[in-house]
C-alpha positions as CSV (number, residue, x, y, z in Angstrom):
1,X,64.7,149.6,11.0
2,X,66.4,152.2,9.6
3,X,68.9,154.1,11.8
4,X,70.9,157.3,11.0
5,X,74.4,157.2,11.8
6,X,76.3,159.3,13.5
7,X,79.1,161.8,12.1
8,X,82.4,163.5,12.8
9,X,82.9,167.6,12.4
10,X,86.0,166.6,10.1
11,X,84.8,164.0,8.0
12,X,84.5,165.3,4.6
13,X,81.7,163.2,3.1
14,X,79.4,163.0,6.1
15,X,79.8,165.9,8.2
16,X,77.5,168.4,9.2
17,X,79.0,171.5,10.2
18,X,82.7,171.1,7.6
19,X,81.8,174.2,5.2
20,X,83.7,172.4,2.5
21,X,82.1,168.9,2.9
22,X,79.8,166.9,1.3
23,X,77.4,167.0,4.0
24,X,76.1,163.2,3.1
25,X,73.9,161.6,5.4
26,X,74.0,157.7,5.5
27,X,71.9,155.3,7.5
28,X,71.9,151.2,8.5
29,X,69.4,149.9,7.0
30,X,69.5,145.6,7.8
31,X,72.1,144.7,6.6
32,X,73.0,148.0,4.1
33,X,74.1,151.3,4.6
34,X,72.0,153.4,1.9
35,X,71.9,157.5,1.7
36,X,70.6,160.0,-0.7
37,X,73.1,162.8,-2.1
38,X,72.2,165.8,-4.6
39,X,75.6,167.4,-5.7
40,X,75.8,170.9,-5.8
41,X,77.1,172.4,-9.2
42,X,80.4,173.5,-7.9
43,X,81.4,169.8,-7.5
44,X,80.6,169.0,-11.0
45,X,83.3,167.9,-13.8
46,X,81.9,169.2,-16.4
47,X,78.6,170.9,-16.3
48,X,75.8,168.9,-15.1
49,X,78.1,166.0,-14.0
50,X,79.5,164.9,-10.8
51,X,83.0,165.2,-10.6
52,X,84.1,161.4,-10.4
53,X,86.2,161.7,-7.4
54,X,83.2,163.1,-5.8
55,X,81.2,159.7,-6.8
56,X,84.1,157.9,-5.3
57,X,83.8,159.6,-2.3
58,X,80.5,158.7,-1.8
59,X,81.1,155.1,-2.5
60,X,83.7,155.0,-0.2
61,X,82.2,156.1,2.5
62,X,78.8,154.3,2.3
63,X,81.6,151.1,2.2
64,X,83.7,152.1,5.2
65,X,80.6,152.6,7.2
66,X,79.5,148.8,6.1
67,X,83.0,147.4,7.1
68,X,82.5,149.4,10.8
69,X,79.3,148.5,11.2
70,X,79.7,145.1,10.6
71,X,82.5,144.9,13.2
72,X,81.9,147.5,15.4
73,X,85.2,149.2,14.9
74,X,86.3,151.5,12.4
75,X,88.0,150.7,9.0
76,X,90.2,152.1,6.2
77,X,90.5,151.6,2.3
78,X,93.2,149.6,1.5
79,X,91.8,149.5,-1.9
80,X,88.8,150.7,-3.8
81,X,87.8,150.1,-7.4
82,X,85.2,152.2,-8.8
83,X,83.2,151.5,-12.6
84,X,81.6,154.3,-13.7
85,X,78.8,153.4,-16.0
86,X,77.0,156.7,-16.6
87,X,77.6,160.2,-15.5
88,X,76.5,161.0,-12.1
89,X,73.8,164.2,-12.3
90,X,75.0,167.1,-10.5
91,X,70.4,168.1,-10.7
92,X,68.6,165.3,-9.5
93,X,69.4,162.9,-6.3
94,X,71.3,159.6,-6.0
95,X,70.9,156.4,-3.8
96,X,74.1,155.3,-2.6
97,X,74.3,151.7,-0.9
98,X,76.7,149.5,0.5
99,X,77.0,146.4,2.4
100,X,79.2,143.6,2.9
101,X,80.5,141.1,0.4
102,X,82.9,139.0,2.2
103,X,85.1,138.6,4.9
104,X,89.1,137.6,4.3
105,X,90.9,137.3,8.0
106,X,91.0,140.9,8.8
107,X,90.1,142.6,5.7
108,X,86.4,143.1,5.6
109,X,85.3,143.0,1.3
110,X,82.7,145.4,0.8
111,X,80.9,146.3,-2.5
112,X,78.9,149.8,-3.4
113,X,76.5,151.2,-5.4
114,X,74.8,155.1,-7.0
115,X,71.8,155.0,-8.6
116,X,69.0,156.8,-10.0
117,X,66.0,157.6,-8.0
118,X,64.4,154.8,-10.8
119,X,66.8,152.6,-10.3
120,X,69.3,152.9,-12.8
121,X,73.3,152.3,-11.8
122,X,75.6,154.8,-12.8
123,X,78.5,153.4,-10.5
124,X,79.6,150.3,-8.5
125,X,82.6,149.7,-6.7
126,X,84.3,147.4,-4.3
127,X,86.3,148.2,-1.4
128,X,88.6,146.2,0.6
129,X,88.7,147.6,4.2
130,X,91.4,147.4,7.3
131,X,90.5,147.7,10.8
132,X,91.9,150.8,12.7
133,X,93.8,150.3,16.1
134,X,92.1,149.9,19.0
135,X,93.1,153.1,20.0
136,X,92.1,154.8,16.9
137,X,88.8,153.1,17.0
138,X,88.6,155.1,20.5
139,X,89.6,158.3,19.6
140,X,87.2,158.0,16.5
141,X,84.3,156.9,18.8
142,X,85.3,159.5,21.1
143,X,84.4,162.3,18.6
144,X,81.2,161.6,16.8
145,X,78.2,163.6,16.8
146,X,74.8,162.5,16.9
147,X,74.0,159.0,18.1
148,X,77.1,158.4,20.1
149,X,75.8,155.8,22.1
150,X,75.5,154.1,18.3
151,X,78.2,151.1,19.0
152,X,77.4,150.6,22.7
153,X,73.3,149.8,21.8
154,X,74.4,146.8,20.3
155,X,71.4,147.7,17.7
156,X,73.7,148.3,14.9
């Protein structure tokens, strides 16, 4: 089943309503988070291509979203290493997924991927992740918008 998640009016990958965010949208789907992105030109690094920080964004956050959703509470980078492999296309869409890789103590291993719409990988990454407090992991839960009854469902 594939299942939208919810977002935060700060956040700048996934949110909404920030006028100077990405405005991705990611969803669970099994064991993956996957979303679709086009980036608009003004985020290119050199025309026609996605500015790699941008890319790294992306990654990052379909990864974070693995690491919380495998453990119900929110995570962190503590470290992300990204291999760009071909340009990212600021004119066509990308498929971004991420899921989990491995699990050290408290550090949840995650690993990411863009692609073309045929398949074709133009960057991976892997991302070790940190849990937040539990009172972080409140506040945060406190604040999203859309399905906020996401962690409580026990659905994730």
């Amino acid at each position: 089943m594939k299942r939208k998640l919810p977002s935060f009016d700060c956040c700048f990958c996934c949110s909404g309503v920030n006028p100077k965010g990405l405005r991705a949208q990611f969803h669970v789907e099994g064991n993956k988070i996957t979303g679709s992105y086009q980036a608009p030109p003004e985020y290119c690094g050199y025309p026609g291509i996605t500015h790699g920080g941008i890319t790294a964004t992306l990654l990052d956050e379909a990864m974070t979203w693995a690491a919380t959703v495998y453990k119900n509470t929110f995570h962190y980078a503590g470290e992300i290493k990204v291999r760009y492999r071909r340009p990212v296309p600021t004119d066509s869409e990308i498929i971004i997924t991420a899921y989990v890789s491995d699990i050290m103590k408290k550090i949840v291993v995650t690993a990411g991927q863009i692609e073309t719409s045929n398949g074709t990988i133009l960057a991976c990454a892997e991302g070790k992740y940190y849990p937040m407090s539990e009172e972080q992991d409140t506040a945060i839960k406190q604040n999203m918008r859309g399905d906020v009854a996401f962690f409580d469902s026990g659905q994730q």
